[in-house]
C-alpha positions in Angstrom: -22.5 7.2 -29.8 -23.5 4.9 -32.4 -22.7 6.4 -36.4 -23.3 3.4 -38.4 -26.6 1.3 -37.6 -27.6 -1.7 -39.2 -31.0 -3.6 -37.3 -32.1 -7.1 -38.4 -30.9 -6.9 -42.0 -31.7 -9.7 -44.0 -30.8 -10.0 -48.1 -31.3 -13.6 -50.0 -30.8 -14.5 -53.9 -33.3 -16.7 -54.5 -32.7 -20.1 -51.8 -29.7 -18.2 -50.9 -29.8 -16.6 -47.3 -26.5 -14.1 -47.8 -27.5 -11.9 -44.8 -29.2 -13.3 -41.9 -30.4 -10.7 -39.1 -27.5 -9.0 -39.0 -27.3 -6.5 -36.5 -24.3 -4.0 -36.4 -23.1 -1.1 -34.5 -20.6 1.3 -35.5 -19.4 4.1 -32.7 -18.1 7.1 -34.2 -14.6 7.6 -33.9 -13.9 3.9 -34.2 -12.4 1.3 -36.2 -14.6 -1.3 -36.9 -13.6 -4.8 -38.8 -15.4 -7.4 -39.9 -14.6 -10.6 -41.3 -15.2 -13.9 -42.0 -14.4 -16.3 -44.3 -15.3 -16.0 -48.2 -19.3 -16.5 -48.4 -19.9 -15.2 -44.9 -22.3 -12.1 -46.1 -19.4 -9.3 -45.7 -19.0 -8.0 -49.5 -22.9 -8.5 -49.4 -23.1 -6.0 -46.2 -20.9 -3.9 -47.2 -22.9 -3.1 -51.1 -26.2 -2.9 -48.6 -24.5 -0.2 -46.6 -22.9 1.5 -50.2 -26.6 1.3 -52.4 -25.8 -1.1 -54.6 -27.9 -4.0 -52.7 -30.9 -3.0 -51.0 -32.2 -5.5 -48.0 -35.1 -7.1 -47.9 -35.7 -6.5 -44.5 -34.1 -4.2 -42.0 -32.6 -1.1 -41.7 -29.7 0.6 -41.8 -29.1 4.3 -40.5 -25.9 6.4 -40.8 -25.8 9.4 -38.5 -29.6 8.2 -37.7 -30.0 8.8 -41.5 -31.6 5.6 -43.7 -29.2 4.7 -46.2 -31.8 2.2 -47.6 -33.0 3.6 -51.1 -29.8 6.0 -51.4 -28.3 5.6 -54.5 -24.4 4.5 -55.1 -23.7 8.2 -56.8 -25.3 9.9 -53.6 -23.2 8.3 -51.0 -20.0 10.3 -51.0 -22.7 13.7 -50.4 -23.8 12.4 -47.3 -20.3 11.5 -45.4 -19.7 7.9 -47.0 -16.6 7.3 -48.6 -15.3 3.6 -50.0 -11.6 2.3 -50.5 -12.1 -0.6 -53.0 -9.9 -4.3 -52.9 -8.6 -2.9 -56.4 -7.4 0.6 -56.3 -9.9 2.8 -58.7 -8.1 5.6 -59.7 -7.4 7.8 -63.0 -4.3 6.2 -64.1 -3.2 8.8 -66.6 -3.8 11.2 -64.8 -1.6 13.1 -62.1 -1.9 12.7 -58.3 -2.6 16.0 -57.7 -5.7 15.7 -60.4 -6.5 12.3 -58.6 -7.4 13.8 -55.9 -9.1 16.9 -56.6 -11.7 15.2 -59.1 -14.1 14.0 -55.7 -14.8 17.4 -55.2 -15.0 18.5 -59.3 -16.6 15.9 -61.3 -20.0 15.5 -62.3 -22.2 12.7 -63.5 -22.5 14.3 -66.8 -18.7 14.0 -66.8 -18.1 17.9 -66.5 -15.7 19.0 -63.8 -16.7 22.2 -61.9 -17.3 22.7 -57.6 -20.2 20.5 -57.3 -22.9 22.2 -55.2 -22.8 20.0 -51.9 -18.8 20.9 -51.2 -18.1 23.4 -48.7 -14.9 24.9 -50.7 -15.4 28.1 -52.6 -12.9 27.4 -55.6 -10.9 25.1 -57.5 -7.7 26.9 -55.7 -8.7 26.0 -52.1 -9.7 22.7 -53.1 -6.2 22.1 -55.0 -4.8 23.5 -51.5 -6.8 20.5 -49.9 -5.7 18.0 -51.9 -2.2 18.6 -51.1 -3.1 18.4 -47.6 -4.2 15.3 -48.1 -1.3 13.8 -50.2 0.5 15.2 -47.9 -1.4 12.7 -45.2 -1.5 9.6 -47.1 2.7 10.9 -47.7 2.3 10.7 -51.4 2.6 15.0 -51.5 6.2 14.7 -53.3 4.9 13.0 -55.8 1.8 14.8 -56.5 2.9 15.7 -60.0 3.5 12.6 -61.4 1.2 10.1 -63.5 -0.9 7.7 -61.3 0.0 4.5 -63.3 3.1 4.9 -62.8 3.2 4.2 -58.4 3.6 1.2 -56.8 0.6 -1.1 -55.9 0.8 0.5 -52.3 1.0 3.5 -53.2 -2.1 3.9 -55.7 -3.6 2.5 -52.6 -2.2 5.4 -50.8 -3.7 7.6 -53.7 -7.6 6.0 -53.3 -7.1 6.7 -49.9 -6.1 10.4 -50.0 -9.2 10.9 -52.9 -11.5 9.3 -50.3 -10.0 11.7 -47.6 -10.2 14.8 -49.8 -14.3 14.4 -49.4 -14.2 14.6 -45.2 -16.0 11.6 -45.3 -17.8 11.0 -41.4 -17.9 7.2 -42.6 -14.6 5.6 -44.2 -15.1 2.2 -45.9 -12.6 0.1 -46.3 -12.6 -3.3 -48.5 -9.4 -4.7 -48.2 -7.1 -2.1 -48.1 -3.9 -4.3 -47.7 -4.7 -7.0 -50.2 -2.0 -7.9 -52.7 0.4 -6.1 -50.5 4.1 -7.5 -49.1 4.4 -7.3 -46.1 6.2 -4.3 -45.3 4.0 -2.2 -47.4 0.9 -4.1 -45.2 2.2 -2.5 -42.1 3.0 1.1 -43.5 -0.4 1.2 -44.5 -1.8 -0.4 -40.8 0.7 3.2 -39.3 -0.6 5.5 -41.9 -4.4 4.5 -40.8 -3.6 4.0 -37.0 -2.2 7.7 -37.4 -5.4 8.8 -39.7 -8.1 7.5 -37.0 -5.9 8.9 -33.6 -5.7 12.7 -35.8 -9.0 12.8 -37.5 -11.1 10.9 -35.2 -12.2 9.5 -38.4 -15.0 6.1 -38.0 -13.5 3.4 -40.3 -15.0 -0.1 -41.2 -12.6 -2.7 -42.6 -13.7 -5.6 -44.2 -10.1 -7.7 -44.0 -9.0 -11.0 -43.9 -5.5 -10.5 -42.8 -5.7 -11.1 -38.9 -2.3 -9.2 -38.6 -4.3 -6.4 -40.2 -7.4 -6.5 -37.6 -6.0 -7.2 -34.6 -3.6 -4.4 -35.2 -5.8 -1.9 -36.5 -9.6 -2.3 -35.1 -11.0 -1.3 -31.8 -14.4 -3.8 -32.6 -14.7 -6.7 -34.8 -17.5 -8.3 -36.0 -17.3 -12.0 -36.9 -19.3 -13.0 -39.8 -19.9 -16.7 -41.1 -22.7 -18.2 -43.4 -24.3 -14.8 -43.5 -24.5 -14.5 -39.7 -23.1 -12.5 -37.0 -21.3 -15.3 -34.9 -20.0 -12.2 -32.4 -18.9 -8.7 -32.1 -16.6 -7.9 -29.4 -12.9 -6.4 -28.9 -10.0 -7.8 -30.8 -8.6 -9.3 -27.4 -11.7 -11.1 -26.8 -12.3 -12.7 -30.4 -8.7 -14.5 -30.1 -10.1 -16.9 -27.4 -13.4 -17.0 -28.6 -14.1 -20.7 -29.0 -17.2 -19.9 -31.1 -15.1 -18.0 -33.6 -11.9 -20.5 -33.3 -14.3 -23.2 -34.5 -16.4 -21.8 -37.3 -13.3 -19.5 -38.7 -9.7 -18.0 -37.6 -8.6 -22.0 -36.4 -5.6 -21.7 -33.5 -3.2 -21.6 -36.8 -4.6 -17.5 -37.4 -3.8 -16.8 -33.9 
């Protein structure tokens, strides 16, 4: 079953065509990639499905929800969490704090249990967030200052505060950019492992083939703000249509 929906999308700025009928299905419990090269439409896409862009034609259901018209600050309450290419996080604070501000802060900039989380105090949800340090393998740490960790490991961080929310919907932009190598592929285990015990339906915008053809069960091929094809990772290696207009036998 089908979580993520987008039908016939289109989004331009001014002669600029960035999205062109892009159609895109997301089953739950899946990892979905998409890439492309830069100017194919992806960061575009992705701020359509977050609220920041809305289309100018289309639509886009989550959970046969629209998402058109839902406002940045509103996504996390419906199931959508988003892991940026630069970690956002609250350097000075602790990670333990990291985590458990999803769930506490306001847009007022007060911290109490916001109304739409199914905790019932700032104890359970301080349990949580260990749980999900704990996940992300950052828990022995969980007292120390953010800005202090490694770039991998504040990576860790953002993902365990997207976690803390349950999200049904996790996006990912980037998650192993900037990384060495080694701390690429801890990170490709940690979210292998994260999708196989949660269940949990990621989309990855990535340009690191390593990264995609490792992680994702679907990938979507994006290029000049088209949909060139969507299919499994197996089948996009040999896809002439996608060795031409982007990966090159050299990515393969």
């Amino acid at each position: 079953m089908s979580l993520l929906e987008v039908n016939d999308v289109n989004k331009a700025f001014g002669g600029l065509k960035a999205l062109n009928h892009i159609n895109l299905s997301v089953k739950e419990g899946s990892v979905h990639a998409i890439i492309g090269p830069n100017g194919a439409g992806k960061s575009t896409l992705l701020n359509c499905l977050i609220g920041r862009l809305i289309p100018d034609s289309g639509t886009v259901t989550f959970g046969g929800r629209s998402l058109i018209g839902v406002r940045p600050y509103e996504i996390n309450q419906i199931g959508v969490s988003r892991v940026f290419q630069t970690p956002e996080i609250f350097g000075e604070l602790s990670l333990i704090d990291n985590v458990m501000i999803p769930s506490l802060a306001h847009r007022d900039g007060t911290f109490k249990l916001n109304p739409w989380h199914r905790m019932d105090g700032e104890a359970e949800i301080r349990d949580h967030a260990m749980s999900n340090l704990a996940d992300v393998g950052l828990a022995e740490k969980s007292e120390i200052i953010a800005d202090s960790l490694s770039r991998g490991d504040k990576r860790r961080l953002e993902l365990a505060m997207c976690l803390s929310q349950d999200p049904k919907l996790l996006l990912l932009d980037e998650p192993t950019a900037g990384m060495a190598r080694h701390d690429t592929n801890r990170t490709i285990d940690l979210l292998k492992e994260i999708s196989e015990r949660r269940g949990q339906t990621m989309v990855v915008i990535e340009h690191d083939m390593h990264v995609v053809f490792s992680l994702a069960h679907y990938v979507t091929v994006m290029a000049q703000g088209g949909v060139i094809v969507e299919d499994r990772p197996e089948n996009i290696k040999g896809n002439p249509k996608v060795q031409e207009a982007y990966l090159g036998g050299a990515h393969l």
